[in-house]
C-alpha positions in Angstrom: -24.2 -3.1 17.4 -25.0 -4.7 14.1 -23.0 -7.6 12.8 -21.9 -7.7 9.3 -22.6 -10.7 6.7 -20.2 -11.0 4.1 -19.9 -13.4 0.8 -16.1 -13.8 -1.0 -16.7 -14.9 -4.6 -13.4 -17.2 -5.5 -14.1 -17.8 -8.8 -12.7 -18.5 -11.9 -12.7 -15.2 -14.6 -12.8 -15.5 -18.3 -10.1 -13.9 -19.9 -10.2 -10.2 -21.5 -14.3 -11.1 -21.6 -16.3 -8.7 -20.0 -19.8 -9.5 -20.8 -19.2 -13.3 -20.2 -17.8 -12.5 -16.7 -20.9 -10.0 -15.7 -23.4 -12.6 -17.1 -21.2 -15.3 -14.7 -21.7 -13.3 -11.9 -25.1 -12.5 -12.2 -26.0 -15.8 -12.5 -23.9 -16.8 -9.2 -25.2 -13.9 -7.5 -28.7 -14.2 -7.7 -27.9 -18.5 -7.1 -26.6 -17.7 -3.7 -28.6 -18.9 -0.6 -29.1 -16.2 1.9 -28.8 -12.4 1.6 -25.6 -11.2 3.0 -24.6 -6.7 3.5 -21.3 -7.2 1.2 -20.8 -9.5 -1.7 -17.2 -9.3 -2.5 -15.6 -9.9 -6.2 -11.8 -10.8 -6.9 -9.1 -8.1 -8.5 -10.1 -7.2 -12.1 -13.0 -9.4 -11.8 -14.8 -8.3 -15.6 -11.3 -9.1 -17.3 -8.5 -11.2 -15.2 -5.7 -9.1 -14.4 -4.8 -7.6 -17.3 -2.4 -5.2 -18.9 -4.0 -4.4 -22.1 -5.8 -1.3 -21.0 -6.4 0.1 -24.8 -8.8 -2.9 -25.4 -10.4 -3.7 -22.4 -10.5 -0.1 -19.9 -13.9 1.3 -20.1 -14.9 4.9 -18.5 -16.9 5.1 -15.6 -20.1 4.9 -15.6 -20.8 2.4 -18.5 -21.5 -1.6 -18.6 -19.9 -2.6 -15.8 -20.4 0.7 -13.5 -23.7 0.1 -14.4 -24.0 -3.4 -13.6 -22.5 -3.3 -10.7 -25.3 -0.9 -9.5 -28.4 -2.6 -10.8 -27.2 -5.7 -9.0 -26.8 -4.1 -5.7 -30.4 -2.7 -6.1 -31.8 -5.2 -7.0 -30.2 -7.7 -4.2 -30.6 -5.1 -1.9 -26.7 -5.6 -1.2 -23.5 -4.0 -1.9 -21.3 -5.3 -4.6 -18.0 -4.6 -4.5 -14.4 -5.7 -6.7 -12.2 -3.9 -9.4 -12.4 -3.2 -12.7 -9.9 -1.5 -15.8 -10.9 2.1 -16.0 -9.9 4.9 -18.0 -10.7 8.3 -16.9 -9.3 12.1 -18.0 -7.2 10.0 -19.9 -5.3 8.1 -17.4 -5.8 4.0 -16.6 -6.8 2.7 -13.4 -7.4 -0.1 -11.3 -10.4 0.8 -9.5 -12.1 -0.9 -7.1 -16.1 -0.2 -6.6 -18.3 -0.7 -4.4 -21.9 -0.2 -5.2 -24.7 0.6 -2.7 -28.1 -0.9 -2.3 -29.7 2.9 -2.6 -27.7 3.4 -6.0 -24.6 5.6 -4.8 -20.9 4.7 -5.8 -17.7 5.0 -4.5 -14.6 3.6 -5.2 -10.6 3.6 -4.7 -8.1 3.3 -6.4 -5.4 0.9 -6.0 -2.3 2.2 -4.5 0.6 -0.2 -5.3 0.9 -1.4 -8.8 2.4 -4.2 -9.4 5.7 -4.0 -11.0 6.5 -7.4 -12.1 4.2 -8.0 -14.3 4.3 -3.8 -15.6 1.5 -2.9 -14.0 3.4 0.6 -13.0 3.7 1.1 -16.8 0.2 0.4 -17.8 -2.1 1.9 -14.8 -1.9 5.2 -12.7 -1.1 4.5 -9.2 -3.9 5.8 -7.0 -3.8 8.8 -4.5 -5.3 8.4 -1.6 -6.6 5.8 0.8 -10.9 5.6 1.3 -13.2 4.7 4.0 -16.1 3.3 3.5 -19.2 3.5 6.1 -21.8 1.0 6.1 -24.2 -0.5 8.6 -22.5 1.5 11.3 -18.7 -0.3 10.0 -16.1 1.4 9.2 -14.6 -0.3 6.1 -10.9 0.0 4.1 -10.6 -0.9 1.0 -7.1 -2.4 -0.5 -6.2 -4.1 -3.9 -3.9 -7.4 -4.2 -0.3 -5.8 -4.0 -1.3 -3.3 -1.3 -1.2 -6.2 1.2 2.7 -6.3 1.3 2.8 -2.6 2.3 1.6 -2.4 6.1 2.0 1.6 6.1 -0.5 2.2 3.6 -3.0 -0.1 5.8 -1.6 0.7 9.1 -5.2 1.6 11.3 -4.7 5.0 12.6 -7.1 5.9 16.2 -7.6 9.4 18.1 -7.0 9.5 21.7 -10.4 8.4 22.8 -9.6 4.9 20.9 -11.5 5.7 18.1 -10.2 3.9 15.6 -9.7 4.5 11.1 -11.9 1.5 10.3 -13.0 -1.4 11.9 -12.9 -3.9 9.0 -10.2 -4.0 5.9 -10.3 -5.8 3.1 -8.2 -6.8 -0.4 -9.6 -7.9 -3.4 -7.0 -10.1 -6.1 -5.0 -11.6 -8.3 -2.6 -13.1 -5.9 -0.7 -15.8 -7.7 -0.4 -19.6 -6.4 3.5 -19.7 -6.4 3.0 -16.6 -3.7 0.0 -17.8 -1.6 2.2 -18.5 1.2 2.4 -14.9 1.7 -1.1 -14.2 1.2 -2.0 -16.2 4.1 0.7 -14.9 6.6 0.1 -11.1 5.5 -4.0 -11.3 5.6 -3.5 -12.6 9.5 -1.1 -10.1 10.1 -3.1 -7.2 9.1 -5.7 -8.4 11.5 -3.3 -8.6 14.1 -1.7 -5.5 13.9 -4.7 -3.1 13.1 -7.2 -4.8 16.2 -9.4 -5.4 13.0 -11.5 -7.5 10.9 -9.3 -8.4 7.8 -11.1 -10.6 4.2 -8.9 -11.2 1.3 -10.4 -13.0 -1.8 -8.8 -14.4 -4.2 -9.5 -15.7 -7.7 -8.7 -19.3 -8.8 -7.8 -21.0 -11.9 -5.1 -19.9 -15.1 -5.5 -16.3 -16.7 -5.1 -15.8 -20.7 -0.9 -15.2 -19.6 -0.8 -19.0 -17.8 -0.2 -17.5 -14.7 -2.2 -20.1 -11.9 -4.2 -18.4 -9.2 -4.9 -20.6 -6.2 -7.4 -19.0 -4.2 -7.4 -18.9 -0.5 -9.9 -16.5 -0.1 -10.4 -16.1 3.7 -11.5 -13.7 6.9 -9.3 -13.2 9.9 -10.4 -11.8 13.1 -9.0 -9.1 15.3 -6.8 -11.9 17.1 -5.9 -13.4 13.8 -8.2 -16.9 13.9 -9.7 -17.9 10.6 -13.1 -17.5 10.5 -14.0 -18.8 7.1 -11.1 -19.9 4.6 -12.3 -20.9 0.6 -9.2 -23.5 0.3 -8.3 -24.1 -3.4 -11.6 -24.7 -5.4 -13.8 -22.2 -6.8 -16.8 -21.3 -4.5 -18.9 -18.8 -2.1 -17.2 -18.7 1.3 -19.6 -17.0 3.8 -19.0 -14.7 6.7 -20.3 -13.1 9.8 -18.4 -10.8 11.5 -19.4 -9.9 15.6 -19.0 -5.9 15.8 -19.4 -6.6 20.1 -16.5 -8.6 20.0 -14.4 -6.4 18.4 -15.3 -3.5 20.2 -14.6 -5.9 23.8 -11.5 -6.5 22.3 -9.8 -3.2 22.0 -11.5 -2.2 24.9 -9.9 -5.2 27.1 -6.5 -4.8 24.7 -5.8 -1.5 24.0 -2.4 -1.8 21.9 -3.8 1.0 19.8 -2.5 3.1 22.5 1.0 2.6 22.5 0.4 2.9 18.1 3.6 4.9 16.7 2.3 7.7 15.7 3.0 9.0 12.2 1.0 11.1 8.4 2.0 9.7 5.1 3.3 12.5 2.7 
């Protein structure tokens, strides 16, 4: 079983700036010591989180679509965060994820975040997504999706094969709220006998709104395997698929799962 070797970028965005933040990132990117499978971006990570969708959106498939790609190709690595996008038209906030071999996916986030309008400016996404890569299954969430444990809830057939075998949220999570952050990533892990990552941006967006980081990745028992504190950086991570796998085996809570289908 092949272990998985991740990278959480907690950085600082410029606001509403899109070319300043790709050139950032390249530059960070290609800076970083060691190749890793997954390099992981924050919420919104080309603009801060940011409601004004008629200035900053862009379509698919353009500059940062684009960039996104070339990077993974050319680090031979997936990139992944999310972006403004417009598409048919409707607004989104879509998160990517960008393959080494040039294919694309992405998801949309789920629950948008009403107190700062994000209901009234975005279109809530439809469906949850799986990822497959390296032999893990991977779930992607957005920021607010975190305080909703239905939508991340870790589904498994009767064998004990289970939806995904690592989750992970990408975000704006503000400082006055980290508190929660920190209790909900460990309890996602906990819960779903998975790997869970959160990264989080740091500094103050163009609204003064004060992001604090903790970026950080929680194993299937909930102990902290890597944590980025308060100050911008790369926190590195390896995750053990063996162990996991041990795990449910030994602890099979999936079994006694309530079993239920979202509408």
């Amino acid at each position: 079983m092949e272990n998985l070797s991740l990278a959480l970028f907690q950085i600082d965005l410029h606001w509403e700036n899109t070319s300043a933040n790709l050139a950032m990132f390249e530059e960070k990117l290609w800076g970083m010591e060691g190749k890793v499978d997954i390099m992981v971006l924050p919420e919104m990570f080309t603009t801060g989180f940011s409601m004004n969708t008629l200035s900053q959106a862009e379509p698919m498939n353009l500059y940062s679509t684009k960039w996104m790609q070339r990077m993974a190709g050319q680090l031979g690595t997936v990139i992944t965060g999310s972006v403004m996008i417009k598409e048919g038209g409707k607004h989104f906030n879509r998160l990517l994820w960008a393959t080494p071999d040039g294919q694309l996916a992405y998801y949309d986030k789920r629950h948008l975040f009403r107190m700062a309008d994000e209901d009234h400016h975005y279109d809530m996404g439809q469906k949850n997504q799986t990822f497959t890569y390296k032999g893990w299954k991977i779930r992607p969430q957005v920021c607010y999706d975190l305080r909703f444990p239905v939508w991340s809830r870790n589904g498994s057939t009767e064998e004990g094969e289970m939806d995904y075998d690592l989750i992970f949220y990408v975000a704006s999570w503000p400082a006055p709220r980290v508190q929660a952050w920190d209790i909900l990533l460990q309890a996602r892990a906990v819960e779903n006998l998975s790997y869970s990552i959160g990264v989080n941006r740091v500094g103050v967006d163009g609204n003064g709104v004060a992001y604090s980081g903790h970026s950080a990745a929680y194993d299937f028992k909930g102990n902290c395997l890597a944590s980025g504190g308060e100050k911008e950086g790369i926190v590195q991570v390896n995750l053990d698929k063996a162990a996991l796998m041990a795990f449910r085996e030994k602890f099979p809570a999936w079994k006694d799962a309530d079993r239920f289908s979202l509408k």
